[in-house]
C-alpha positions, 0 to 999 in steps of 0.5 A: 624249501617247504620240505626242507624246512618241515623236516626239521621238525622231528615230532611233526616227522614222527606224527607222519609216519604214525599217520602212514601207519594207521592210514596203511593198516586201515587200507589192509584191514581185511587182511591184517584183522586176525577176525571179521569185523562182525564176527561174534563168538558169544561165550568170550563177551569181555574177554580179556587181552591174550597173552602170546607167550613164547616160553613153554616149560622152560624153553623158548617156543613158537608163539602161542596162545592158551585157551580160557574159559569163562567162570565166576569168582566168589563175588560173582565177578567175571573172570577168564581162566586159562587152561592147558590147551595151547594153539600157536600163533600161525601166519597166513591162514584161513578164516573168515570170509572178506572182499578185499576193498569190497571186490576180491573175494578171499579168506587170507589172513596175516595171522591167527589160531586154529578154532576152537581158539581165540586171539584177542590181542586188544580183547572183546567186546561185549558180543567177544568180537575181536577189538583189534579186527574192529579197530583196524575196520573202523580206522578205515571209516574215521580217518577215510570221512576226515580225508575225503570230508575235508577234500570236499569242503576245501574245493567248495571253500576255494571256488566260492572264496576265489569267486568272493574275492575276485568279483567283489560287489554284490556276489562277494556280499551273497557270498558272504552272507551265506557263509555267515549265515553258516558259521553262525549255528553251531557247529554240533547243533547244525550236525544233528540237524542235518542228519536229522533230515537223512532217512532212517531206512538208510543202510550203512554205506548211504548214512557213510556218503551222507555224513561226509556231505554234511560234514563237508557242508560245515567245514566250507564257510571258515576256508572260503572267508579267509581265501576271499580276504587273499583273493582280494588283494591277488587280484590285484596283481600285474600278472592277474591284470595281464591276464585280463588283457589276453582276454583269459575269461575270470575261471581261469584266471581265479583258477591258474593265477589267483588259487594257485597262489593260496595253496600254501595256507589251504594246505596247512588250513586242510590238515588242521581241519581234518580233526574235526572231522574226525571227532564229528564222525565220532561223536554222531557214531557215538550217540548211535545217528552215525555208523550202525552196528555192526559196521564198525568206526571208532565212534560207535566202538565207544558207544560201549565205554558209555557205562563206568561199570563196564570200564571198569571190569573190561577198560580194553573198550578204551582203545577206540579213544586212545586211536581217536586222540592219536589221530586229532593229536598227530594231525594237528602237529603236522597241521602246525609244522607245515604252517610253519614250513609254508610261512615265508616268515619263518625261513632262517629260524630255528 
């Protein structure tokens, strides 16, 4: 019934898919990334979006790319010209070096040109690394901490809510505070405290784990206050009270009978929380304490897009955002659709 009702929902639908997509290209990415996320080639840094034309002298052609050269306009600005050498667009090819998911080693490629030519499907940036190779790397890091962040928050939030609401007395009052105590530091001041405490000698992957323990230990608190008031009406229920009397012991019965019976709002909970996780990702990479060059997440690929001058000679640095803004918006329709799909209150309406 809860899909049958969530399919009526065309755009929440259309968000799922995009969300598929980009979830699918970031498990792909070593493959589907033309270039290494750090592969640098100095003498392209800002260099424009490749146009891949399919019309060579009048005539339709396999697809390819011209070469560019950097040079100068008469007020010193820089431009890319193209010239006559042409480099067609090959699939399945070899280039740089990967581990697929970090174990298979390999040099495939979905696509790419011959060297010395370039494709920048989104453009370079500043060191003329290819901003479609980085995006699809760093989608892997932004949407991965916002899943595995949230998945984590949302098992603390259930057991210490369920233990709240189902004992009561003095470990629902401790509880409580804690999470009080929590929920009242902001939220961004409370993020850069914690990554304050990380070490500065950690390498890229420890500063990954270690902000998903952080951002998992702020998103608990809300979850567990409103799981607790749930919880507190659960227990009272014949068959919670049954269970007592078969002599069940309480973990089981806050974790068979009692939480069950709180999925359908922690689902719809979780995916309106992922979003934030993924704007804190952001922001700590992009004011340099997240994710460290030249591993790549959307945040720190913006750190670039911090200057109006760039932007305005080289505004394909923008991508990142729209990629960020995507994601927060579909999420949070999707969130939306299944509240409404699990609401009880909802069947029959239009």
């Amino acid at each position: 019934m809860i899909w049958m009702r969530f399919r009526e929902n065309r755009l929440a639908l259309a968000c799922l898919w995009v969300l598929g997509a980009l979830y699918g290209t970031a498990l792909f990415a070593e493959i589907l990334a033309p270039y290494s996320f750090q592969a640098e080639v100095r003498n392209f840094s800002y260099a424009p979006p490749s146009p891949v034309s399919m019309i060579d002298q009048g005539r339709i052609s396999w697809p390819f790319v011209r070469g560019a050269k950097l040079t100068f306009d008469e007020y010193r600005r820089r431009i890319y010209v193209l010239d006559e050498k042409k480099y067609p667009l090959k699939l399945f090819v070899l280039g740089d070096e990967y581990r697929f998911w970090g174990l298979i080693p390999s040099r495939l490629h979905l696509f790419g040109v011959d060297t010395p030519g370039r494709i920048y499907l989104l453009g370079a940036d500043s060191r003329g690394r290819d901003i479609f190779s980085r995006l699809l790397y760093g989608g892997r890091i932004s949407l991965s901490i916002g899943l595995i962040g949230v998945l984590i928050s949302f098992i603390i939030g259930l057991l210490v809510g369920g233990a709240a609401g189902y004992f009561g007395g003095k470990i629902d009052n401790v509880l409580m505070r804690l999470c009080e105590m929590v929920m009242m530091v902001p939220g961004f001041y409370l993020l850069l405290a914690l990554r304050a405490a990380v070490p500065d000698n950690f390498n890229s992957v420890q500063i990954y784990f270690m902000i998903i323990v952080i951002l998992s230990f702020m998103g608990w608190a809300g979850l567990a206050r409103v799981i607790r008031g749930m919880c507190l009406s659960l227990r009272e229920r014949d068959y919670v009270l049954v269970a007592k009397t078969l002599g069940l012991s309480d973990l089981k019965i806050i974790v068979r009978h009692i939480l069950p019976h709180t999925v359908s709002y922690s689902i719809a909970a979780v995916m309106l929380s992922i979003p934030g996780y993924i704007l804190s990702e952001s922001a700590l990479s992009l004011i340099g304490l997240g994710i460290q060059d030249p591993y790549a997440s959307w945040g720190n690929m913006l750190s670039e897009a911090m200057s109006i001058v760039r932007i305005s000679f080289a505004p394909w640095i923008l991508w990142p955002a729209f990629f960020i803004f995507l994601s927060v918006v579909c999420f949070n329709m999707l969130g939306d659709a299944l509240r409404d799909a699990v609401d009880p209150m909802m069947t029959g309406k239009k």
